[in-house]
C-alpha atoms as one frame of an Amber mdcrd trajectory, in Angstrom:
protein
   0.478  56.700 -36.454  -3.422  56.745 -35.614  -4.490  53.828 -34.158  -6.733
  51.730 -36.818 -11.118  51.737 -35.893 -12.143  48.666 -34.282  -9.175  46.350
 -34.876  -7.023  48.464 -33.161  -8.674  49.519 -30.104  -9.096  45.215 -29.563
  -5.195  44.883 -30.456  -4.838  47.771 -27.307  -7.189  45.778 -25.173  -5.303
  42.633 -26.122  -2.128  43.950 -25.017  -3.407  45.195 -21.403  -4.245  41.219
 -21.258  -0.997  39.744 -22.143   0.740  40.150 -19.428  -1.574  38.956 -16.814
  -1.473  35.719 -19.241   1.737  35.844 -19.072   1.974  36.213 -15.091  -0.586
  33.170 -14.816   2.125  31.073 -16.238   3.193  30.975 -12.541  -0.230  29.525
 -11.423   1.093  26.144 -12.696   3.603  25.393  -9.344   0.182  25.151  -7.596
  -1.357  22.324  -9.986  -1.929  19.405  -9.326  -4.668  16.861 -10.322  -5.000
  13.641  -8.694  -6.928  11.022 -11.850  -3.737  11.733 -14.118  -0.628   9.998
 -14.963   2.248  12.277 -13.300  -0.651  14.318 -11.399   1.868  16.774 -10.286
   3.962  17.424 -14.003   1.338  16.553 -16.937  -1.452  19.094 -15.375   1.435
  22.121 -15.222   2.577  20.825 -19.015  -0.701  21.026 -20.442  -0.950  24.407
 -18.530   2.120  26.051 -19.907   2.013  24.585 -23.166  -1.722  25.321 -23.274
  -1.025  29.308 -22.069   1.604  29.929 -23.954  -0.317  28.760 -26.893  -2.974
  31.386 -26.184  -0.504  34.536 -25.482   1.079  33.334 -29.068  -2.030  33.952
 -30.645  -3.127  37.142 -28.658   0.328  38.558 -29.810   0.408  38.055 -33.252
  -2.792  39.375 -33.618  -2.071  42.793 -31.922   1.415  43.042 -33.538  -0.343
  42.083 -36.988  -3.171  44.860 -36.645  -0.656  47.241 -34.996  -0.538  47.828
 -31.733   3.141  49.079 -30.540   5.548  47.046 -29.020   9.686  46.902 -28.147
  10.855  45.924 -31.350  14.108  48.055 -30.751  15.064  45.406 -27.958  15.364
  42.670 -30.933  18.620  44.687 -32.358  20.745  43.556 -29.319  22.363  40.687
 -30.097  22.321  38.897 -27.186  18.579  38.804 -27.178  19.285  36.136 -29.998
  21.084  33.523 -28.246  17.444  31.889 -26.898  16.081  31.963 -30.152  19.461
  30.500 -32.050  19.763  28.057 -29.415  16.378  26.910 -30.155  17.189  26.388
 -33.575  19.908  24.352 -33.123  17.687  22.110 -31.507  15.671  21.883 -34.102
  18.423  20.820 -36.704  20.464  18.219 -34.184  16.972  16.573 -33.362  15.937
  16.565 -37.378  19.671  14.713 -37.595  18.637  12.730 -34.469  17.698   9.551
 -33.627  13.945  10.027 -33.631  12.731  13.895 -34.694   9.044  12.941 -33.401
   9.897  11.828 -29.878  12.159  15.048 -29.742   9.378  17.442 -30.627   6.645
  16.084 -28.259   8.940  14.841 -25.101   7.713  12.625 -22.470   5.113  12.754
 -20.578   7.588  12.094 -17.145   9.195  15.700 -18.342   7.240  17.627 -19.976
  10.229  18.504 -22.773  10.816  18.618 -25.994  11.150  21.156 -28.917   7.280
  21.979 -28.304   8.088  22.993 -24.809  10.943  24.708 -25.760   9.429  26.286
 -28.391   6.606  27.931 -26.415   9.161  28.715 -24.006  11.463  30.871 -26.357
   7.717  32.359 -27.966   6.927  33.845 -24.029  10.628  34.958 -23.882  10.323
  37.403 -27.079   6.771  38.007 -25.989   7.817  39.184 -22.696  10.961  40.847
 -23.897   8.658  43.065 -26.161   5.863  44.544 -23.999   7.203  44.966 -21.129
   7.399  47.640 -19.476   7.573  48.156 -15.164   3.952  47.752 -14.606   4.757
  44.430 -16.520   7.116  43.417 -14.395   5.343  44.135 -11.106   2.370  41.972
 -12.534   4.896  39.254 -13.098   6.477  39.136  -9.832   3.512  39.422  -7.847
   1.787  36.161  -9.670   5.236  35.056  -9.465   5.827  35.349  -5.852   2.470
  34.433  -4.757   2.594  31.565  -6.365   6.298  30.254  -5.109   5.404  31.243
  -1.727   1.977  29.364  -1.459   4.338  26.532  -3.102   6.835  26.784  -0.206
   4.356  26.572   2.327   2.482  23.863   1.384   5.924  22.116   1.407   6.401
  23.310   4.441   3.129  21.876   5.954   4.511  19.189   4.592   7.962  18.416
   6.257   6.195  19.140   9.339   3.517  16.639   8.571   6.636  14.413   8.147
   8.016  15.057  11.544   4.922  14.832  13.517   3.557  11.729  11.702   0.667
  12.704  10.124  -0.579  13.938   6.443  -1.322  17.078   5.381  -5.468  17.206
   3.459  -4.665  17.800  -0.287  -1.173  17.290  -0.440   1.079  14.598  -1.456
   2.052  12.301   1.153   4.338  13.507   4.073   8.366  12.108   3.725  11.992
  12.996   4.759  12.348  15.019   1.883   9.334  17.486   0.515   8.304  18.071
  -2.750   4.720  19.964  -2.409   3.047  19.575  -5.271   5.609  19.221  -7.948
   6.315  15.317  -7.145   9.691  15.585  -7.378  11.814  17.281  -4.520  14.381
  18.377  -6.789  12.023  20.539  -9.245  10.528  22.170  -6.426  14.471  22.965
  -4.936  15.846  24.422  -8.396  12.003  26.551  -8.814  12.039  28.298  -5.240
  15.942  28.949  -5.423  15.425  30.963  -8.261  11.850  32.982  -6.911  13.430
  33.338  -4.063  15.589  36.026  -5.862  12.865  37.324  -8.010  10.755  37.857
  -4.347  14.089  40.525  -2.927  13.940  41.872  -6.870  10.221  42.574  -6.277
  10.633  43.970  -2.827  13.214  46.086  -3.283  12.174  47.451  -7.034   8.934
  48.071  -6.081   8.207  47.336  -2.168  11.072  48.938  -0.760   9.863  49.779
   2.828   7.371  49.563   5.180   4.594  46.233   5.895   5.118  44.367   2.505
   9.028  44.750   2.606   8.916  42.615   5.393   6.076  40.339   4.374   8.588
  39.809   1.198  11.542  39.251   2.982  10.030  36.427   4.827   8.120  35.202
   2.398  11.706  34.898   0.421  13.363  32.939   3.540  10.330  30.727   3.101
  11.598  29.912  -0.259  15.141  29.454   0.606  14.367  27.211   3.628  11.785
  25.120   1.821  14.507  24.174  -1.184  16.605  23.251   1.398  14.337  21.207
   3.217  13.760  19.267   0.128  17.711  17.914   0.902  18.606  18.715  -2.604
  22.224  18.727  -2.779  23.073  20.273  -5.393  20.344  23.385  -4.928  22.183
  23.596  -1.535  25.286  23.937  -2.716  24.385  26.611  -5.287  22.417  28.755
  -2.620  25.564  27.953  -0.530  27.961  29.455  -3.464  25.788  32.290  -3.762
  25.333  33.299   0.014  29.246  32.832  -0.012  29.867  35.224  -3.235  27.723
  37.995  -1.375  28.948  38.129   1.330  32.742  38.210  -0.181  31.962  41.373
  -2.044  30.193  42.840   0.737  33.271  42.189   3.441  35.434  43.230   0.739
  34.237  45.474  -1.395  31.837  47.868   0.827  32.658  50.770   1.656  30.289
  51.348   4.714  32.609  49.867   7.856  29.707  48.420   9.752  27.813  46.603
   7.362  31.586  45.183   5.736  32.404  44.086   9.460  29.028  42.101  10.252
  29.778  40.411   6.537  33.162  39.472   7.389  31.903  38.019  10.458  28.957
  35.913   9.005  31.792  35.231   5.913  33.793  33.249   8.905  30.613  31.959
  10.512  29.708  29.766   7.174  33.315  28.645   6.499  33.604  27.459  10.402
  30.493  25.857   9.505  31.745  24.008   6.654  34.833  22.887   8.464  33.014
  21.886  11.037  30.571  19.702   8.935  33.814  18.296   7.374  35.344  17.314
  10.748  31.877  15.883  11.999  30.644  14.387   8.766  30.466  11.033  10.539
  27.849  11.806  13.084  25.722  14.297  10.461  25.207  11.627   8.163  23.426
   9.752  10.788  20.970  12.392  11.425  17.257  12.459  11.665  16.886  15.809
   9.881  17.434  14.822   6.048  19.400  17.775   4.334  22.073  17.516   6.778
  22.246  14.172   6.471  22.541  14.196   2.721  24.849  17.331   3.193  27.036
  15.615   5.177  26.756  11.915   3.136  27.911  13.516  -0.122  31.615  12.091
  -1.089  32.797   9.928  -3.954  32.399   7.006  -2.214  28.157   7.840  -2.190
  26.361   5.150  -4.004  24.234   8.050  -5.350  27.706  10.133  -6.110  29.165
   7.023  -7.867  26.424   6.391  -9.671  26.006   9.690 -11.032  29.983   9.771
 -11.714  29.384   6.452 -13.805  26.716   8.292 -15.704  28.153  11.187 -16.507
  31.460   9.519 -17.609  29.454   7.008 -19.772  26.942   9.502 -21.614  29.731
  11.774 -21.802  32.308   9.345 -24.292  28.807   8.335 -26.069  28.049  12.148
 -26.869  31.758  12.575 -27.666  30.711  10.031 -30.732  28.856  12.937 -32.077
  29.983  16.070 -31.161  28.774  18.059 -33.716  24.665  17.401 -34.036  24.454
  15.126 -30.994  21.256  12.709 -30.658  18.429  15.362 -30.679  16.482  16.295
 -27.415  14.644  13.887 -25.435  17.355  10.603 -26.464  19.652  10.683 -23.594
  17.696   7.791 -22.521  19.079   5.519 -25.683  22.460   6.789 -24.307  22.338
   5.811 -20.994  20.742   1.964 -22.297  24.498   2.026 -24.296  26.298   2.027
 -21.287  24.142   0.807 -17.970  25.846  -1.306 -16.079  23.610  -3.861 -13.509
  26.880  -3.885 -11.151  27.725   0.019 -11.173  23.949   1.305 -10.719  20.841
   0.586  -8.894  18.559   2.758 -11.074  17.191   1.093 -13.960  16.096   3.718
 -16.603  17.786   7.106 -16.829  16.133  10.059 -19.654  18.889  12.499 -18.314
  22.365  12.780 -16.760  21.504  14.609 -14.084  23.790  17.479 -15.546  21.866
  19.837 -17.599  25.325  20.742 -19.632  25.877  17.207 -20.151  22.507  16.822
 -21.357  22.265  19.815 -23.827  25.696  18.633 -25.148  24.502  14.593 -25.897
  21.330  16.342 -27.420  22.346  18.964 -29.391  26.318  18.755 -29.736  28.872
  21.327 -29.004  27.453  24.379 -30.470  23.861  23.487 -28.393  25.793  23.324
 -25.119  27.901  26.406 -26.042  25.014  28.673 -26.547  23.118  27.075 -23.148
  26.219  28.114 -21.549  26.064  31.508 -23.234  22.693  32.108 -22.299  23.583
  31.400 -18.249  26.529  33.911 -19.067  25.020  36.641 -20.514  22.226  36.556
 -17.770  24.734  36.935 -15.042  27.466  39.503 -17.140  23.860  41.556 -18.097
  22.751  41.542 -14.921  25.911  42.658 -13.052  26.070  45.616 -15.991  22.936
  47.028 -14.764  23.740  46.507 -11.272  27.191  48.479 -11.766  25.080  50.929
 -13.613  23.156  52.136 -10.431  20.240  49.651 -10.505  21.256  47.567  -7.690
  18.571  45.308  -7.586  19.854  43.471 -10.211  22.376  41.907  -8.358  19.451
  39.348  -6.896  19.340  38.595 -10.915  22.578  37.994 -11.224  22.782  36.290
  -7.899  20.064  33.806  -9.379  21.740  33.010 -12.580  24.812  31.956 -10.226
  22.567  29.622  -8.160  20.962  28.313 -11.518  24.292  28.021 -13.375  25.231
  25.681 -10.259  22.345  23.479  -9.429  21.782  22.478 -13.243  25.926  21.135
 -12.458  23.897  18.765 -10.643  20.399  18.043 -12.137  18.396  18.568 -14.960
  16.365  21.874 -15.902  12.232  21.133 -16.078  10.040  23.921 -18.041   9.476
  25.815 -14.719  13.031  26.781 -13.852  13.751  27.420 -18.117  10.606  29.847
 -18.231  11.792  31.623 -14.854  15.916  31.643 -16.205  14.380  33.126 -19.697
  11.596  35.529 -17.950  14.685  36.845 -15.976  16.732  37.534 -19.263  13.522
  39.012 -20.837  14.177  41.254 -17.964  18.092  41.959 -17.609  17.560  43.012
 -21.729  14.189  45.096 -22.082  16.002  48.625 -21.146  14.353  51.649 -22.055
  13.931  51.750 -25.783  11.022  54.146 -27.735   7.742  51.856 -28.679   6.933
  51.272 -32.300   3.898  49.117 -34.598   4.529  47.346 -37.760   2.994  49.098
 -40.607  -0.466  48.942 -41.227  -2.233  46.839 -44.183  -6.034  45.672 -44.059
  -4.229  42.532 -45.238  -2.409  42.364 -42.171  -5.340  42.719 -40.118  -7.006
  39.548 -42.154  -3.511  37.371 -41.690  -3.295  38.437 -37.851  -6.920  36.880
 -37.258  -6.331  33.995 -39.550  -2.837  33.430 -37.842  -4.570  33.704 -34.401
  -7.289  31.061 -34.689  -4.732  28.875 -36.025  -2.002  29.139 -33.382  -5.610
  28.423 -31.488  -6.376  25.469 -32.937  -2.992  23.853 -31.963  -4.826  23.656
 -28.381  -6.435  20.165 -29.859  -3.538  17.802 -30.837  -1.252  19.623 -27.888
  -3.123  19.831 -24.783  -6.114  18.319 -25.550  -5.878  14.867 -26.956  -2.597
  14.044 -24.680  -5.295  15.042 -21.999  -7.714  12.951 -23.211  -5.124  10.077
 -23.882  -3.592  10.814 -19.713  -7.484   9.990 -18.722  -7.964   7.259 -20.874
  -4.051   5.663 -19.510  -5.754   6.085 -15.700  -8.771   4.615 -16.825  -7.410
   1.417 -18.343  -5.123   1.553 -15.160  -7.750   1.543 -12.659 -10.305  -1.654
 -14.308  -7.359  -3.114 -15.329  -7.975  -6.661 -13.027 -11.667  -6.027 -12.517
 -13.340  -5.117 -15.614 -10.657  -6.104 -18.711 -12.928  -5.284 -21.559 -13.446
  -2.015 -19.825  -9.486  -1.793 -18.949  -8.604  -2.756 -22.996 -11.412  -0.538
 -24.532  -9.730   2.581 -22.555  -6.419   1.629 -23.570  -7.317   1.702 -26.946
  -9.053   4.587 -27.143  -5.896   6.381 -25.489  -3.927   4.979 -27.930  -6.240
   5.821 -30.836  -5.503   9.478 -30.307  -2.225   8.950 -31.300  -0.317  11.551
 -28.727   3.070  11.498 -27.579   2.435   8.988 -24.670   3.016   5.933 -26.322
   6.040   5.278 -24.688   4.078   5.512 -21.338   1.582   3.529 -22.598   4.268
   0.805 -23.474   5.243   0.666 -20.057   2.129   0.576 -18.122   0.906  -1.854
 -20.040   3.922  -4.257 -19.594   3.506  -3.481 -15.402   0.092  -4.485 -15.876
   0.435  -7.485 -17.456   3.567  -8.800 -15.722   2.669  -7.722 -12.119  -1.052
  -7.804 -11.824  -2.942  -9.375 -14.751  -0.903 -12.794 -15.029  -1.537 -13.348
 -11.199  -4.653 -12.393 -10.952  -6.844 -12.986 -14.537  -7.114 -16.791 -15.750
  -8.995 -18.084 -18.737 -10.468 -15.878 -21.497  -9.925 -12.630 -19.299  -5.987
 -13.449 -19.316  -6.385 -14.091 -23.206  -8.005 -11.075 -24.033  -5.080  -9.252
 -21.751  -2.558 -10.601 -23.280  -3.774 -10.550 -26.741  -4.228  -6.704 -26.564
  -1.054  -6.120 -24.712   1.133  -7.964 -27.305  -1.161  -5.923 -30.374  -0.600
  -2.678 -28.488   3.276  -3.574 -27.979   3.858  -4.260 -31.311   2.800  -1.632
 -32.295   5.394   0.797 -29.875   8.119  -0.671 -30.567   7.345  -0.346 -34.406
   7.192   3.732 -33.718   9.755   3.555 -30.950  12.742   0.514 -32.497  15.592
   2.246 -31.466  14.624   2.368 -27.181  15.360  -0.530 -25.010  12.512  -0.586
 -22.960   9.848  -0.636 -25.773  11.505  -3.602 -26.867  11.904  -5.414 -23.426
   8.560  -4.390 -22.793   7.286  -6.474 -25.921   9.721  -9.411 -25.071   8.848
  -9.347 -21.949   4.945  -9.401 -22.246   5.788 -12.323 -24.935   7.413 -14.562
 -22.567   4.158 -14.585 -20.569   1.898 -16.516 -22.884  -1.261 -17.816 -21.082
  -2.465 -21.266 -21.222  -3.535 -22.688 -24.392  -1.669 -19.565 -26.408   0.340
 -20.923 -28.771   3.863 -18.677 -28.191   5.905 -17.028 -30.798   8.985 -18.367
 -29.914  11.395 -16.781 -33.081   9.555 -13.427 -32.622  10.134 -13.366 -29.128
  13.908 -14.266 -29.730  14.246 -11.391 -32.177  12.733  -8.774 -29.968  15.005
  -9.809 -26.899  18.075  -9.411 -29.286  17.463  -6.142 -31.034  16.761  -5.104
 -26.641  20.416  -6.646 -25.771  21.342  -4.696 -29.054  20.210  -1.481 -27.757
  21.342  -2.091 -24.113  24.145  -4.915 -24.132  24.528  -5.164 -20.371  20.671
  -4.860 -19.532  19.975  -8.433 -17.889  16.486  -8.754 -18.529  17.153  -9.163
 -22.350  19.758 -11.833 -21.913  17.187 -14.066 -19.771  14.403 -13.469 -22.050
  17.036 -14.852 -24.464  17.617 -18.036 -22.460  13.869 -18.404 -21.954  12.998
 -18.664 -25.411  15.746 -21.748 -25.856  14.740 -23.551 -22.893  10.923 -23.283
 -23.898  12.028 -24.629 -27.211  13.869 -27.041 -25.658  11.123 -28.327 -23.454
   8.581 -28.385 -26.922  11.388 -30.280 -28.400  10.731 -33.304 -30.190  14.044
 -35.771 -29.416  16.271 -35.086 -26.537  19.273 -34.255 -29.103  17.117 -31.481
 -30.289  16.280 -30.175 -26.747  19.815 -30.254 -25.448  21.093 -28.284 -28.448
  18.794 -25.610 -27.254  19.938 -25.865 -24.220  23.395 -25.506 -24.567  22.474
 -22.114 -27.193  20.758 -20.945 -23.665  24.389 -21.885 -21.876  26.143 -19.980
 -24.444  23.819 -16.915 -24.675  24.310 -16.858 -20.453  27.967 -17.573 -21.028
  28.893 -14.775 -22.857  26.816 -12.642 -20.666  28.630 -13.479 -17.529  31.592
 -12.205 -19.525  29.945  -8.692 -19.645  29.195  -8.730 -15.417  31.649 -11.116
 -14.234  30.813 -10.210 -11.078  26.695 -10.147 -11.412  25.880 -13.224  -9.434
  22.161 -14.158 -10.863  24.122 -15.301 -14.457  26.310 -17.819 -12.509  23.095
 -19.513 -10.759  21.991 -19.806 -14.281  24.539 -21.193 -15.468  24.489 -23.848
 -13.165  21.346 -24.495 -13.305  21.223 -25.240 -16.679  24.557 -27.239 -16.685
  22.735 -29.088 -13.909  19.831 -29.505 -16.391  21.943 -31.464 -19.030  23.265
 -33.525 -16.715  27.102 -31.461 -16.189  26.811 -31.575 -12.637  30.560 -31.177
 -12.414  30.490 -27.817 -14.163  27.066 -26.682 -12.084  29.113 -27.482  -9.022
  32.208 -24.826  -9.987  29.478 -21.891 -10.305  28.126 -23.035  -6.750  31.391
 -23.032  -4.923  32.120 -19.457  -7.157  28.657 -18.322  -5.882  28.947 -19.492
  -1.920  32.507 -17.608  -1.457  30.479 -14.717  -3.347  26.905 -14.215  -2.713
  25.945 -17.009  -0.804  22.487 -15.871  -0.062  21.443 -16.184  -3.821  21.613
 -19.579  -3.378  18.275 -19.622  -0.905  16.202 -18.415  -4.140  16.621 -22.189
  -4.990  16.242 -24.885  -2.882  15.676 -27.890  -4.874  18.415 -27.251  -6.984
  20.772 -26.537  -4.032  19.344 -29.850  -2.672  20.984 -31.270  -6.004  23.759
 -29.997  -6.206  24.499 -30.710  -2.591  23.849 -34.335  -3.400  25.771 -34.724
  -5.857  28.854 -32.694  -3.805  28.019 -35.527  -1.286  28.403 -38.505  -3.423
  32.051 -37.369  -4.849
């Protein structure tokens, strides 16, 4: 088939272009743009998203006009597990609890079916044009990219040790994170590159001065996720170095090479018997991934709490097995069953199991097909491997460490593109190249189809960009220019993007922690006036999260001089929060605040002490939720001390000094009272 005049000599030059796009995907570990809310994950969102977009258009315009591609590699069936998987998120989040939070994500993540949708798009894009100069492209960008990663965390940790900061990098701490902000996403990426980097070398840099430049740069990657003291990337590289090295000791044939395996096989276990024995001493160390290493037991606040977690989202999902709550809406499970006395973290948007989490989201058949997709990676893998193209095995090597460390944590867009780019590769054997039939009328929808998938660019990457800038700008004037501060704010929220959540909680921080302390007069009126508009009007789009609603409660409990509060309203929103999250403190005072500031506007003292026993009652039956949460009981007896029970306010004292004694010294005055009062008996 000739190719097609003018149209198809651009849909040839489009298609030497793709996959360098495609390999710049792997620019976005290096970005990272200080004047932006989550400078190190919003700038490498809008990146991806923004890419990908482009490469969808550039392909359907070249497959439209005809240029030839794999499409023999789409009759596998296995191919289609990415794709079907994809569309079962679609349906559970459409029988979700809110389809438009699951399509755009949070900004904190970068998820959502739009990520994951661009995701899948590169996978099929990838699986059908490439070819092994493809794949050299890929791992080049790839590996340069990781490596430069690596080293600036490097520079980093030893910033850290010798006590100073590295120029251009995020600040220097016991655990590195380079310039992904987050020490575990920068673990789970270089764990995997640092397989793709041995691929590279030994597919296509086999010997000589850039073998060994890519075997080091490799241990850079391996080092530098296990200076980041991730546990559970440690353990996976651990699991993988220990599988190796089992089928080399046992499985080699060459004597040699089996008995130096063997050797380093009893090396690692002495080494973990060792760190058993000595866990004591490790987990005082100054160097922090043995000291994590070594701290890790069931008895680990950070182990408990994550048990606690995964136990409580897990019976929650188990309430709907089949379509689960759609993606992005783990967070409205965890609010169900946080617990102030079993956890220390506050707000939770995953389980810190990526299983867990594709199972809450998207039900049984979404977690079975994530878990097919980790298998068929691996079994695909190991099939070319045993087929004579050994090189494979670093694939299947890092599908093992991948199919471990997301045991532990959650999966972020990086790691998904680099697991999916990886089973592009295991599948996209040698197959004959072929073009969809040619039409003029093709040529006109390919165009058409183009400049649309183009246009997305606006509401995707560039009014959440716009809205990110706008967010740091009402941020930064916040105290010293308001009108300034509220004009950006609404101008961020007048583009209507997916951050309104964000916005919500910014806003709140503002107001509670900066503007009420340091704004009086007409500037704290305007502040408050727009906060409480812009509040209302998240938790309108957002009803069924926790935090939109304490946010608005709580922002309505500050009321500035000569306000006039809205006393029922607030008392609504505070509910429907202690609703969503029944053990969630914050909504159970907010409660109690709204009676006793009725109480105090009262008009007899019969009225006002009826409010103040609803505000005993509302803390009474909280107290029965966290009977052993100490801040209730002073509460309790302060406000039994208020209406004159000092009997009863005495019992929660004595309770509270065998207890938690020290919660006592937030108080003095009252103490003073009570301690009176104990005196005079």
């Amino acid at each position: 088939m000739k190719n097609h005049g003018m149209f198809g000599r651009a849909a040839a030059h489009v298609r030497a272009q793709v996959s360098w796009v495609i390999a710049a995907l792997f620019v976005a570990p290096l970005i990272y743009v200080p004047g932006l809310y989550f400078p190190a994950v919003a700038p490498k969102t809008f990146f991806i998203e923004g890419l990908g977009i482009i490469i969808c258009a550039l392909f359907i315009y070249a497959a439209l006009v005809g240029e030839r591609f794999y499409w023999a590699r789409l009759r596998q069936p296995a191919v289609w597990v990415p794709g079907a998987l994809l569309a079962v998120e679609y349906v559970a989040s459409f029988f979700g609890i809110g389809m438009y939070q699951s399509f755009w994500g949070l900004m904190v993540r970068g998820d959502g079916l739009l990520m994951s949708t661009v995701l899948v798009a590169l996978f099929y894009i990838a699986l059908l044009i490439a070819d092994a100069a493809f794949w050299k492209k890929l791992l080049v960008v790839m590996v340069a990219g990781a490596s430069l990663c690596a080293l600036a965390g490097l520079l980093q940790w030893v910033g850290g040790v010798a006590g100073f900061s590295i120029p251009f990098l995020p600040q220097s701490s016991a655990r590195v994170s380079a310039l992904f902000g987050n020490p575990q996403y920068l673990a789970s990426f270089l764990a995997l590159t640092g397989f793709a980097t041995l691929w590279l070398r030994g597919v296509y840099y086999a010997r000589g001065t850039y073998a060994r430049v890519l075997l080091g740069l490799a241990a850079l990657q391996f080092v530098v996720a296990l200076l980041t003291a991730t546990r559970g990337v440690a353990l996976a590289l651990f699991a993988a170095a220990a599988l190796s090295l089992m089928y080399v000791a046992f499985a080699t044939r060459t004597g040699t090479v089996r008995l130096y395996a063997r050797v380093a096989l009893g090396a690692l276990a002495l080494l973990l018997v060792a760190g058993f024995f000595f866990r004591g001493s490790l987990a005082q160390s100054s160097f922090e991934p043995v000291k994590r290493l070594a701290q890790l037991s069931f008895t680990d606040a950070t182990v408990a709490s994550r048990l606690f977690v995964w136990q409580g989202i897990g019976d929650e999902a188990l309430k709907r097995p089949l379509t689960g709550v759609g993606a992005e809406h783990v967070t409205q499970l965890f609010d169900r069953i946080y617990d102030p006395t079993r956890l220390t973290e506050e707000w939770f948007d995953r389980s810190h199991n990526a299983y867990l989490d594709y199972f809450a989201q998207f039900g049984v058949v979404g977690a079975a097909l994530y878990i097919t997709l980790i298998i068929l990676l691996v079994h695909g893998a190991y099939r070319r491997w045993r087929a004579g193209e050994k090189y494979f095995a670093y694939i299947a090597l890092a599908g093992v460490v991948y199919a471990v460390q997301v045991f532990f944590a959650f999966d972020i867009p990086l790691t998904l593109l680099t697991l999916l780019l990886l089973y592009a590769a295991v599948y996209s054997g040698e197959t004959p190249e072929s073009r969809l039939s040619y039409h003029p009328a093709k040529v006109a929808v390919g165009v058409v189809a183009a400049f649309a998938v183009l246009w997305t660019l606006y509401p995707v990457v560039y009014k959440p960009f716009a809205a990110n800038r706008a967010l740091v700008e009402g941020y930064l004037y916040q105290v010293s220019d308001i009108s300034r501060s509220t004009a950006a704010l609404e101008r961020g929220l007048a583009y209507n993007t997916y951050m309104t959540l964000e916005y919500g909680n910014q806003i709140e921080d503002m107001y509670d922690n900066q503007q009420t302390r340091m704004l009086s007069g007409d500037a704290l009126k305007v502040a408050y006036a727009f906060s409480s508009s812009a509040l209302v009007d998240i938790y309108n789009r957002h009803n069924y999260d926790a935090r939109a609603a304490l946010n608005l409660a709580q922002v309505l409990d500050l009321v500035p001089p000569g306000v006039e509060p809205n006393l029922v309203f607030e008392a609504t929103i505070a509910d429907r929060a202690r609703q969503l999250s029944p053990k969630r403190s914050e909504a159970w005072y907010l409660l109690v605040n709204t009676d006793i500031a009725a109480a105090s506007q009262a008009k007899s003292e019969n009225e006002a002490l009826l409010y103040l026993k609803d505000a005993i009652g509302v803390m009474e039956e909280y107290t029965k939720l966290v009977p052993t949460l100490s801040r209730p009981k002073l509460v309790l007896a302060q406000l039994y001390l208020t209406i004159g029970d000092a009997k009863t306010a005495l019992g929660y004292v004595r309770d509270l000094r065998a207890t938690d004694p020290a919660i006592l010294t937030s108080d003095p005055a009252f103490v003073q009272a009570i301690e009176a009062y104990e005196r005079s008996l």
